[in-house]
N, C-alpha and C positions, 0 to 999 in steps of 0.2 A: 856848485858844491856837489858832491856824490853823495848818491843813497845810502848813508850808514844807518838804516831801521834797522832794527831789532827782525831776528828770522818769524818773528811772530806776525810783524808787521803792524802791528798795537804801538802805539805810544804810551809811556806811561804818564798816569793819567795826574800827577806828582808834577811833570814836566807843564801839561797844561796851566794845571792852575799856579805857575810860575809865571806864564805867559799872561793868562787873566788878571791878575793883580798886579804887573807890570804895566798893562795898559790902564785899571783901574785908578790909578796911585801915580802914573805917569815918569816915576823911576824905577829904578831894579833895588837901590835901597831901602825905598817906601815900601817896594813889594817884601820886601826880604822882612822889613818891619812886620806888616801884617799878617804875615806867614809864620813867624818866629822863629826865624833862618838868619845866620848871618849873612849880610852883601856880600862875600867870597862867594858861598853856596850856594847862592839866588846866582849870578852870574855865571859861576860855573854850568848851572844846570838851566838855563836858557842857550848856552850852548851847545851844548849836548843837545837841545830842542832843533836849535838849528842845522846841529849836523845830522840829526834824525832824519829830518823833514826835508834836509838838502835846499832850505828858503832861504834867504836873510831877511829874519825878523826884524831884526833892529842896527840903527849905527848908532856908534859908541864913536862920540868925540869928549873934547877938554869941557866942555858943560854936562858930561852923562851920555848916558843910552837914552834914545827915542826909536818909537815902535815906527818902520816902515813903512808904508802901504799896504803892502802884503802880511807883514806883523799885525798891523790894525786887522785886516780882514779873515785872517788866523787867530788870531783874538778872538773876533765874534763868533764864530765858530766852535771855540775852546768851552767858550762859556755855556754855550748849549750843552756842551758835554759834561763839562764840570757840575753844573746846573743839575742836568741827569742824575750824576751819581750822588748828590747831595739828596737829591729827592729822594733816591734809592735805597740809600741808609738810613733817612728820617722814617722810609717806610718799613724797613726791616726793625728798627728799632720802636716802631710804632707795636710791632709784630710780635716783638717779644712783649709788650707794656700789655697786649692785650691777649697773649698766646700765656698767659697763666692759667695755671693745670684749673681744666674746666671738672667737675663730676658730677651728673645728673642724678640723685640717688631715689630711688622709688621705696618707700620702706611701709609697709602694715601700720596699721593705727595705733597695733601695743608699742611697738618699736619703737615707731614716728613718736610717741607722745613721751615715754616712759625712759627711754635707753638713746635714741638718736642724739637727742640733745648735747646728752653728757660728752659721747663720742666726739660731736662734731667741737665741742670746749675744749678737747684733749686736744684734737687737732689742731685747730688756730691756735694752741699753745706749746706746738712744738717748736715754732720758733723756723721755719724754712724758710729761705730767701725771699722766695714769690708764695704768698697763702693762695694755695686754691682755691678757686671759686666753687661751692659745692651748693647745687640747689637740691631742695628736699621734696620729692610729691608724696604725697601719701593717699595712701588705695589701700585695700583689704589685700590680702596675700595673692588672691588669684589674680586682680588686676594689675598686683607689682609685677607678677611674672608675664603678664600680657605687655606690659611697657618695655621690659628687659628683652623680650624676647621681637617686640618690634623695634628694636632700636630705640626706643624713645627715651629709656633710661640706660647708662652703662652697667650700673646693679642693682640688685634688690635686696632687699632684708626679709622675709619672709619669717612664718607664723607656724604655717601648715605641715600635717603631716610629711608631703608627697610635695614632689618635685616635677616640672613639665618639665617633656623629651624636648629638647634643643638644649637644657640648662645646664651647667655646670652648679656646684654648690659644695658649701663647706657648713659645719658647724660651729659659730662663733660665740653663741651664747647657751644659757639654759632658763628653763621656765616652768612654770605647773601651774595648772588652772585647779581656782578653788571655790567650791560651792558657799556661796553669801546671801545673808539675810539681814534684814533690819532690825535693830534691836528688839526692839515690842514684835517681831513673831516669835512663833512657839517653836520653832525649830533652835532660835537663837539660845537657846538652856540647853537644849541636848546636848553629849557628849559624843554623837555620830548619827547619820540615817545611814540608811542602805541603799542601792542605786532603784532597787523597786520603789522606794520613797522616795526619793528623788524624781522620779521622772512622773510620779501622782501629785508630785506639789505644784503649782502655783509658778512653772517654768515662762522664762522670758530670755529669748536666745538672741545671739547674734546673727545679720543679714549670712544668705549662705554665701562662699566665697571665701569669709572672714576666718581665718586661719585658725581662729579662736571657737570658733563652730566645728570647724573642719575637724581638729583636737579633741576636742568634745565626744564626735560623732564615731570617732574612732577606738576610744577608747571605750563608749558603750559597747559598740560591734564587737571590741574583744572577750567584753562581759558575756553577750548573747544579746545584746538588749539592744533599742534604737529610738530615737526619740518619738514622742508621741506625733503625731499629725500637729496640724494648723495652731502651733504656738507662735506667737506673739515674737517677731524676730525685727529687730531694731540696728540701722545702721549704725551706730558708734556707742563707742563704752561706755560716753558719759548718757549718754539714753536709757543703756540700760540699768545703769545706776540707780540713776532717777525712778525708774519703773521700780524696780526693789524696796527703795524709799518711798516712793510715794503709795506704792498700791500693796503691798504685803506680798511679793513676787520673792522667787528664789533666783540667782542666776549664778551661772558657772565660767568664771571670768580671771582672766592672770591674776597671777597672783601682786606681779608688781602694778597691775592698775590700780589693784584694790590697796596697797599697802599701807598709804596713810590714811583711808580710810577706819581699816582695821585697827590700826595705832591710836586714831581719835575715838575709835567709839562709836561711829556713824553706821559702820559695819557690823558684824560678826560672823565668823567664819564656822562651816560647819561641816565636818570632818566625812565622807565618805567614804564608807567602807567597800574595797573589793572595786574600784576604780581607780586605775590608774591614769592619773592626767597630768604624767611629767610630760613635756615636750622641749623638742630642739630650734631654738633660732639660728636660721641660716641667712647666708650670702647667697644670693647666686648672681651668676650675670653669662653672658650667650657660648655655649660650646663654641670651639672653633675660635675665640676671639682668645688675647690673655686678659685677666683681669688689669686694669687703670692702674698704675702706681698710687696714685692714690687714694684707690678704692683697697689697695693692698693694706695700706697703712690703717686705713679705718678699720680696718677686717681684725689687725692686730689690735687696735686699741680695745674693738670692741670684747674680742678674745680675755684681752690681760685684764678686761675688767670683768669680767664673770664670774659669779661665784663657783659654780658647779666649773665638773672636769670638762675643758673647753678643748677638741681636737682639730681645732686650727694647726694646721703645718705650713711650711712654709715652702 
């Protein structure tokens, strides 16, 4: 027979596994069965194999086609190949089963406790094909931007005033920190102090780092004023909660930490005069890179849920 391959010189790979289940099955009909082709098309396209290949795979008398000798050993051959490409799609399909949108999200401890939650509910309840897989670390503001900025997270939720060079960032939420007391202190009746009483009272801060400090410290400075020395500084919010309740401590803490606190009564809030302690919740994640699609989406959720003016763009 003559060379009629294809100019590629490829087989197509259709034609093999016509030949493999030919010899599996031991007719062209059985193969055609198994294939879900009819016995025209199974015959036709063994030939076409054979005129490809220039072999004679098979003789065809009055009992059927039987595979050759050289059909047999094209055969085993075929199946290697066939074999291949099955593995190859079991693998590529593996690829997507396990290629769902991953997102590493680093977020502050108000964030992480208070706000991420909700986000990441709005999420898995949009409804997309494949739900992303989104893990959560949570770290004070400066350490989210140490992760984002190592690659270790794709973004961060951030606390703080200020933003490290390498990041990008957006403003997705709003917030204000409020000065709290325990019921039974004497501050809890006032109707305001002043930041000079405030920083004479009974202060119990958060570790530095913590976005919520950072906030704090900034919005003294624009007073004139700056925290006293060697206060009492507590790595998490419910610490310092505790400290406020337990010991007769003031502290200066989000407003959404404290919120059901203040709602039950456990708290009381107390007004400071001549400090400003609104601040911005941001996004950021590595200059140079684009933000994750679906860090995008969280970015918007987080946005469309804010109560204050939120300058998320798109």
């Amino acid at each position: 027979m003559a060379d009629d391959r294809t100019g590629t010189g490829r087989t197509r790979l259709a034609l093999l596994g016509l030949l493999v289940a030919a010899d599996a099955h031991g007719s062209i009909s059985a193969a055609a069965r198994s294939l879900g082709v009819s016995q025209p098309t199974a015959s036709a396209g063994l030939r076409d194999l054979e005129r490809r290949l220039g072999l004679d795979l098979l003789v065809r008398g009055p009992r059927g086609a039987q595979l050759t000798e050289t059909g047999r050993v094209v055969a085993a051959w075929a199946r290697e190949v066939v074999d291949a490409s099955d593995r190859f799609e079991q693998s590529v399909a593996s690829l997507h089963v396990h290629a769902r949108e991953r997102l590493r999200v680093a977020a502050s401890m108000t964030i992480a406790e208070y706000l991420a939650p909700r986000w990441l509910a709005v999420l898995a309840r949009q409804g997309a094909a494949r739900q992303p897989d989104v893990e959560l670390v949570v770290r004070n503001s400066r350490e989210v931007m140490d992760l984002v900025l190592a690659g270790d997270a794709d973004v961060g939720f951030v606390e703080g005033p200020g933003v490290r060079h390498g990041l990008r960032h957006r403003t997705v939420a709003h917030d204000e920190l409020v000065a709290v007391v325990a019921p039974d202190h004497p501050w809890a009746r006032r109707r305001s102090v002043g930041v000079a009483t405030l920083l004479a009272g009974s202060l119990v801060v958060r570790e530095a780092g913590s976005g919520t400090r950072e906030v704090f410290e900034g919005a003294l400075q624009r007073a004139g004023q700056r925290l006293p020395e060697h206060l009492p500084s507590l790595g998490s919010t419910a610490a310092v909660k505790t400290a406020v309740l337990a010991g007769g401590s003031v502290a200066v803490l989000s407003a959404l930490a404290v919120a059901d606190d203040l709602a039950r009564g456990t708290l009381v809030r107390v007004p400071v005069v001549g400090l400003d302690l609104s601040r911005r919740l941001r996004v950021v994640w590595k200059d140079g890179a684009p933000m994750p699609t679906v860090a995008r989406r969280l970015a918007a959720i987080a946005a469309a849920q804010d109560t204050g003016p939120s300058t998320l763009s798109t």
